[in-house]
C-alpha positions as CSV (number, residue, x, y, z in Angstrom):
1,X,68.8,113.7,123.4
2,X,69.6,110.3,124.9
3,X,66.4,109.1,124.2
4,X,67.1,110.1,120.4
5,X,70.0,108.0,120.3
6,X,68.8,105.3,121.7
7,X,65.9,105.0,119.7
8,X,68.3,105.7,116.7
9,X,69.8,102.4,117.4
10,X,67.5,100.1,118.3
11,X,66.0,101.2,115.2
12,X,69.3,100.7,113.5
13,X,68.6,97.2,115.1
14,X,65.4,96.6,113.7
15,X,66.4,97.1,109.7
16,X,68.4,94.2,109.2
17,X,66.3,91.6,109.8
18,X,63.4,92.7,108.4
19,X,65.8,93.7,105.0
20,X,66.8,89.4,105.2
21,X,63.6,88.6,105.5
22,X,62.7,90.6,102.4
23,X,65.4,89.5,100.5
24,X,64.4,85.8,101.2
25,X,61.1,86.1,100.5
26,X,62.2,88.1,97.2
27,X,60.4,90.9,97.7
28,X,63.7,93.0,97.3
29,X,67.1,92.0,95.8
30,X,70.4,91.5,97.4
31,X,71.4,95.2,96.0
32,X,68.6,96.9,97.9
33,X,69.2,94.6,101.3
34,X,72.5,96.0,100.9
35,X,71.5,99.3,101.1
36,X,69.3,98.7,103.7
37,X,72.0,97.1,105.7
38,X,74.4,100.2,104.9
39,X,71.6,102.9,106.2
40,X,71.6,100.9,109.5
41,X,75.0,100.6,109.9
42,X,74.7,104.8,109.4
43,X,72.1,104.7,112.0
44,X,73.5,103.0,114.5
45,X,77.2,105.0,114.3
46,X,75.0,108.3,114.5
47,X,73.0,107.3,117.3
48,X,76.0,106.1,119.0
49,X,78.2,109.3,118.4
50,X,75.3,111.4,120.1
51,X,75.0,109.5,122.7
52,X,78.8,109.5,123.4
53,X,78.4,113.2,123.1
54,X,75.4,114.0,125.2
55,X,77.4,111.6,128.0
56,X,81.0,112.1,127.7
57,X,82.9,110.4,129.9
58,X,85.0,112.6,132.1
């Protein structure tokens, strides 16, 4: 399970700078980079809740 939330965030990671990259070499537009941005920012906050849950701190 850790290994499920770590790779859930450096894949989180990995999104937006390959969405700026897009967006500058207008292949998408700022509307979809945004989107792009927003699912990583989802990512990220799931794959850190589950790794706060499969290690809580006691």
């Amino acid at each position: 399970m850790q290994k499920i939330a770590r790779l859930l965030q450096v894949t989180a990671l990995a999104i937006p700078p390959m969405a700026m990259i897009a967006e500058l070499s207008g292949n998408i537009k700022a509307g979809k980079m945004l989107s792009f941005l927003f699912v990583s920012a989802c990512l990220f906050g799931i794959g850190y809740l589950l790794q706060q849950y499969t290690n809580p701190k006691l």
